[in-house]
N, C-alpha and C positions, 0 to 999 in steps of 0.2 A: 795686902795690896795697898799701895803708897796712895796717899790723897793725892790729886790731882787740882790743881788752882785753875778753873775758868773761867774766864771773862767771860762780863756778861752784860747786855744793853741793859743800862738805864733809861733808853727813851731817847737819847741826847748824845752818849756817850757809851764806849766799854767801860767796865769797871772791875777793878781788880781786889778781890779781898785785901785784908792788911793781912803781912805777916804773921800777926800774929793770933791771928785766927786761920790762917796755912798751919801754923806750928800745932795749933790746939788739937784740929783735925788730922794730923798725923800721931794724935794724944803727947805730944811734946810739950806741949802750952809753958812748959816751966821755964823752956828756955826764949820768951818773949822777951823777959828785963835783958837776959845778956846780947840777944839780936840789936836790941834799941837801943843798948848803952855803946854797941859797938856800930850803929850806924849802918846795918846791915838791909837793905831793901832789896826787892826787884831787881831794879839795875846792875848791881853785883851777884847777885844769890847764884848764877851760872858760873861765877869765877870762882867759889867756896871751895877748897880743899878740905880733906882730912886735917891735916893742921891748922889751918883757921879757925876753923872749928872748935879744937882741943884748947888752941887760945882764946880763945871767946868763952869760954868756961862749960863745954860739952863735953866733961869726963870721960862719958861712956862711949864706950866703941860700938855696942850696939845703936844708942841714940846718932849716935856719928852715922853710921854708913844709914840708917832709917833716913835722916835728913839728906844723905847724897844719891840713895834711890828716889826720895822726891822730886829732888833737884832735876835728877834725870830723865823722868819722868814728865815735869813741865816744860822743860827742854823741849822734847817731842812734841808733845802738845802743843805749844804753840807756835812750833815749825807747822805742824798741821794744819793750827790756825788761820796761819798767814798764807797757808796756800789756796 
């Protein structure tokens, strides 16, 4: 089952994990550097393909599709959220 990222009150505010504790919790963690070198956040993670992916330096095709059933995953989530 794909980790799921939810926001959560601070008191003051939502707050959203860093990526790169998304990635660890899907046990990806390794690919943090290449998320952060390639400027990868929240805001695009829903635009990620298969190939961005592989150029961002995610060789593996299982790591690949693990990170795009996340992806999809949070997607729903927080369509749910918001409603």
């Amino acid at each position: 089952m794909a980790a799921v990222i939810r926001p959560f009150w601070t008191g003051e505010e939502f707050a959203v994990p860093a990526i790169n504790e998304w990635l660890a919790g899907l046990g990806l963690g390794e690919y943090a550097s290449r998320f952060a070198e390639n400027d990868i956040d929240y805001t695009i993670l829903s635009d990620l393909t298969d190939q961005d992916l592989e150029k961002s330096g995610v060789a593996s095709l299982g790591h690949r599709r693990k990170i795009l059933r996340a992806i999809a995953a949070l997607d729903g989530a927080t369509a749910s959220f918001l409603i």
